[in-house]
PAKE-420200 format. One record per residue: residue in three letters; residue number from 1; x negated, y negated, z of N, C-alpha, C in turn. Coordinates in nm, 2 decimals, decimal comma. Each point is the difference from the previous one (the first is absolute). Layout:
% residues N
+-----+-----+--------+--------+--------+--------+--------+--------+--------+--------+--------+
: res :   n :   n_xx :   n_yy :   n_zz :  ca_xx :  ca_yy :  ca_zz :   c_xx :   c_yy :   c_zz :
+-----+-----+--------+--------+--------+--------+--------+--------+--------+--------+--------+
: Ala : NUM :      X :      Y :      Z :      X :      Y :      Z :      X :      Y :      Z :
...
+-----+-----+--------+--------+--------+--------+--------+--------+--------+--------+--------+
This chain:
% residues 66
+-----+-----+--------+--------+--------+--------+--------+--------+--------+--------+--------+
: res :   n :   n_xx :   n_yy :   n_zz :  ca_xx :  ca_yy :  ca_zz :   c_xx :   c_yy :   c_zz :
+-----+-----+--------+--------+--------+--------+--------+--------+--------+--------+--------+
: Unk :   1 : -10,27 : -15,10 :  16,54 :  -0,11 :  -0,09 :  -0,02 :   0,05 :  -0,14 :  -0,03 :
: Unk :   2 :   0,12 :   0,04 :  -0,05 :   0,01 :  -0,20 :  -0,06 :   0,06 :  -0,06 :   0,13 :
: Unk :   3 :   0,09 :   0,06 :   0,11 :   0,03 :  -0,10 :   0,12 :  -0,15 :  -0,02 :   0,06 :
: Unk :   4 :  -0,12 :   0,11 :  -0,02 :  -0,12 :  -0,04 :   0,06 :  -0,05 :  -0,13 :  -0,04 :
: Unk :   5 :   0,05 :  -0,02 :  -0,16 :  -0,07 :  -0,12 :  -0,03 :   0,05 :  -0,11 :   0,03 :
: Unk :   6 :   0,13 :   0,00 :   0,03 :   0,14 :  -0,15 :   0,03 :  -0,06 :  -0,05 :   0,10 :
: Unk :   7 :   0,00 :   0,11 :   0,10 :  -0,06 :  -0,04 :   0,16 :  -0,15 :  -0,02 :   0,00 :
: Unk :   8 :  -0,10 :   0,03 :  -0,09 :  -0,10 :  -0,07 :  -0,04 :   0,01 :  -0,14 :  -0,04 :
: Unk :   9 :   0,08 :  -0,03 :  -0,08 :   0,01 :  -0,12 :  -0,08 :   0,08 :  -0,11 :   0,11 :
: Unk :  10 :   0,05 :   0,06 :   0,10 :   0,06 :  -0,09 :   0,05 :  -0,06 :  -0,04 :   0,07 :
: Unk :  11 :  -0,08 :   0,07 :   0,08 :  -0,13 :  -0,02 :   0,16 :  -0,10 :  -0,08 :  -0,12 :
: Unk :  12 :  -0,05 :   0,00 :  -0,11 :  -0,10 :  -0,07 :  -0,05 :   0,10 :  -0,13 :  -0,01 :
: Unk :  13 :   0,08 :  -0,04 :  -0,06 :   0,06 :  -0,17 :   0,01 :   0,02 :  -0,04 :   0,12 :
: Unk :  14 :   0,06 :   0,11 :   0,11 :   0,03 :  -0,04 :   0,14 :  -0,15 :  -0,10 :   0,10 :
: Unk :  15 :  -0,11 :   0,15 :  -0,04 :  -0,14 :  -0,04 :   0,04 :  -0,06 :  -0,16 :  -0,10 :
: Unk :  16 :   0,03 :   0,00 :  -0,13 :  -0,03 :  -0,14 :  -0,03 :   0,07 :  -0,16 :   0,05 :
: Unk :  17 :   0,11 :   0,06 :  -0,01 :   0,08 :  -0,11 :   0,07 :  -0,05 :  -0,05 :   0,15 :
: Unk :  18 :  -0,01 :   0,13 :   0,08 :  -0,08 :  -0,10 :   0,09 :  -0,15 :   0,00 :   0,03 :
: Unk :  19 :  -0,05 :   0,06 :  -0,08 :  -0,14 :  -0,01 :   0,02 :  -0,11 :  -0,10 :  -0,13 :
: Unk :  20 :   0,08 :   0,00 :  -0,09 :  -0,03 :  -0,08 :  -0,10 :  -0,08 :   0,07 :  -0,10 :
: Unk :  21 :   0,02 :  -0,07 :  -0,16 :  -0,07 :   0,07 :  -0,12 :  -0,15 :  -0,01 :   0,03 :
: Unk :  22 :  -0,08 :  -0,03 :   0,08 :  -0,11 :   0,02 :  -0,01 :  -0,05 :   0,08 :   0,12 :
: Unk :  23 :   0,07 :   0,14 :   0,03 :  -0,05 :   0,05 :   0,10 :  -0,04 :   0,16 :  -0,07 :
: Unk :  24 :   0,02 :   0,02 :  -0,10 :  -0,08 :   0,08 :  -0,06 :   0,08 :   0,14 :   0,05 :
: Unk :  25 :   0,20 :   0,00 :   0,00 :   0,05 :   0,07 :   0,03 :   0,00 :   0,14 :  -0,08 :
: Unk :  26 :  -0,01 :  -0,05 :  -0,14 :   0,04 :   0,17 :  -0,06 :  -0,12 :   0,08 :   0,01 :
: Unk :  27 :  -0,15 :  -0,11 :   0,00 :  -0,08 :   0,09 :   0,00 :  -0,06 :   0,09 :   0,15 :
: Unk :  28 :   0,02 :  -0,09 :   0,12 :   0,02 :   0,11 :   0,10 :   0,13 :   0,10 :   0,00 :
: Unk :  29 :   0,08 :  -0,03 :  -0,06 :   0,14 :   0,10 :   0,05 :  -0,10 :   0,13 :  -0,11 :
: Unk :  30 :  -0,02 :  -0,04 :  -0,11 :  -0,07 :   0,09 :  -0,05 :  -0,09 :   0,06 :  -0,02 :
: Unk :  31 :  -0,09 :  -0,05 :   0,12 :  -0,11 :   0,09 :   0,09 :   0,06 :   0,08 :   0,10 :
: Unk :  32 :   0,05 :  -0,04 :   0,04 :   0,09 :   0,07 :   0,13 :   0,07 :   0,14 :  -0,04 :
: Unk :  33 :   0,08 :  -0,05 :  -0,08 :   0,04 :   0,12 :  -0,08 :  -0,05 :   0,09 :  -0,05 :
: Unk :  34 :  -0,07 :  -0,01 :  -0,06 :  -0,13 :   0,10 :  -0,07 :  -0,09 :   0,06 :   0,11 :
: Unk :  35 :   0,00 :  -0,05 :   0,10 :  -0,08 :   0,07 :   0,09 :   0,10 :   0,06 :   0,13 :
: Unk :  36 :   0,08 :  -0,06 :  -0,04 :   0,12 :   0,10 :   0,09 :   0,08 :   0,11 :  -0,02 :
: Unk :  37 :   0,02 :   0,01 :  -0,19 :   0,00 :   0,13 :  -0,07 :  -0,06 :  -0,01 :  -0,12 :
: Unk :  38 :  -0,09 :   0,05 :   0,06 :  -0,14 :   0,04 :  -0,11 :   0,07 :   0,09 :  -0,10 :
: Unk :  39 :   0,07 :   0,10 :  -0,01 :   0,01 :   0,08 :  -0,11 :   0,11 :  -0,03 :  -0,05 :
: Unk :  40 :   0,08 :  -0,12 :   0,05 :   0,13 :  -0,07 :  -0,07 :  -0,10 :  -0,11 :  -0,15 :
: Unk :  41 :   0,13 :   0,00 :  -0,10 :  -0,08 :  -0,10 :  -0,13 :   0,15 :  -0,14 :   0,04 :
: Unk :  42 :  -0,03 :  -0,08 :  -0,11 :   0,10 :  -0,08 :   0,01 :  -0,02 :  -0,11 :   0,06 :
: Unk :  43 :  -0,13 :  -0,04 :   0,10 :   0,00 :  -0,15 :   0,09 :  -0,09 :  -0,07 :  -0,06 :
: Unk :  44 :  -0,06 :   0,06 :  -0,10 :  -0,11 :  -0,13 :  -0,02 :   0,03 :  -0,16 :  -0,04 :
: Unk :  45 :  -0,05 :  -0,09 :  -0,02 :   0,05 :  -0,11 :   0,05 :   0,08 :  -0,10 :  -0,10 :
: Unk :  46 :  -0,07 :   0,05 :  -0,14 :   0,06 :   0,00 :  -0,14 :   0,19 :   0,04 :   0,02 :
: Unk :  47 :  -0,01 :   0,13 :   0,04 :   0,17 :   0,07 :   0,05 :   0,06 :  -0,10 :   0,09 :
: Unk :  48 :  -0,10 :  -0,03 :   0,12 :   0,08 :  -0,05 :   0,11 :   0,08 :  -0,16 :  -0,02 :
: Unk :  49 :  -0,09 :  -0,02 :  -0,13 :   0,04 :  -0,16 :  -0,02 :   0,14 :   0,06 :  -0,13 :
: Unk :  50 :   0,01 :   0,05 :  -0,03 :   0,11 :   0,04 :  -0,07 :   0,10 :   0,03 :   0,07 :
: Unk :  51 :   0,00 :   0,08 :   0,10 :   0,11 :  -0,01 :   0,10 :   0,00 :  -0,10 :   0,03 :
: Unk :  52 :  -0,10 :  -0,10 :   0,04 :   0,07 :  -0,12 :   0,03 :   0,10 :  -0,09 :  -0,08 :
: Unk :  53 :  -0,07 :   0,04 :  -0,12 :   0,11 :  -0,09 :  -0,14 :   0,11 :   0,05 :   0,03 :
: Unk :  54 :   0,03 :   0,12 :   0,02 :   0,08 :   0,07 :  -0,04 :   0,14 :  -0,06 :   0,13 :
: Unk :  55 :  -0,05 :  -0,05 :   0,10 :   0,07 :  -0,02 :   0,12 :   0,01 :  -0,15 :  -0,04 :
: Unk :  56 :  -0,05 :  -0,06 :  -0,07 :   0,06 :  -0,17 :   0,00 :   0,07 :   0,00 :  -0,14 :
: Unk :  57 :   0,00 :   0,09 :  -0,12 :   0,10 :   0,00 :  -0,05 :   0,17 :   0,06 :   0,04 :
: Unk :  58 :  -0,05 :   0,08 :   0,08 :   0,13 :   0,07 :   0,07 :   0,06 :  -0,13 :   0,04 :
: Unk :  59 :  -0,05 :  -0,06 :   0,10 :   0,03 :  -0,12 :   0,13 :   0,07 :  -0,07 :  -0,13 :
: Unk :  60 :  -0,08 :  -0,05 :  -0,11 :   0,03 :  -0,09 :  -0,08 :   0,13 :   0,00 :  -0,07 :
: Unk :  61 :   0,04 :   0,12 :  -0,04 :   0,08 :   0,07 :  -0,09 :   0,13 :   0,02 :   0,10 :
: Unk :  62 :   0,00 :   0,03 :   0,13 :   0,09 :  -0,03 :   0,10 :   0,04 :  -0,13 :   0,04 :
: Unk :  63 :  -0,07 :  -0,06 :  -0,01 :   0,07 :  -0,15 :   0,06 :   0,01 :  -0,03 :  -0,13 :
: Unk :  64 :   0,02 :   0,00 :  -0,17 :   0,02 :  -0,03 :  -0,07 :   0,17 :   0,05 :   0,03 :
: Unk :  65 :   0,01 :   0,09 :   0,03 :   0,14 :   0,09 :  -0,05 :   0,11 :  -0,02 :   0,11 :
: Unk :  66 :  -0,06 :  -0,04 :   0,10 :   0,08 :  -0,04 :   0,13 :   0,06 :  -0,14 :   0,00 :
+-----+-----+--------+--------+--------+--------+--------+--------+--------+--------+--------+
C-alpha cells in the first residue's frame, strides 16, 4: 500500500505541475478512485492531500541531502 501511495503522490504533483493548482486535481483523482474501487478505503481527499505532503517533503528532504 505505501508504494500505492508514492506513485499516488507523485502523479498528483506531476498532474499539478502541468495542469496547474487550480484544476481541482486531488479532488477528481479522488472521485475517480472511489468509484473505481468502491470497496477499497484510503482515497478520500483529506488522505490524498497527505500523500501529497508526504511526496514534497520526500523531494524536499532529498535535494536537501544531495
Amino acid at each position: 500500500m505505501l508504494q500505492l501511495y508514492w506513485e499516488i503522490g507523485n502523479s498528483i504533483l506531476d498532474a499539478q505541475e502541468q495542469k496547474g493548482w487550480g484544476a481541482h486535481i486531488v479532488d477528481n483523482l479522488s472521485n475517480e478512485l472511489k468509484n473505481h474501487f468502491p470497496d477499497s478505503t484510503g482515497f478520500s481527499i483529506r488522505n490524498l492531500r497527505i500523500v501529497k505532503h508526504m511526496q514534497v517533503v520526500r523531494y524536499n528532504n532529498t535535494a536537501n541531502i544531495i
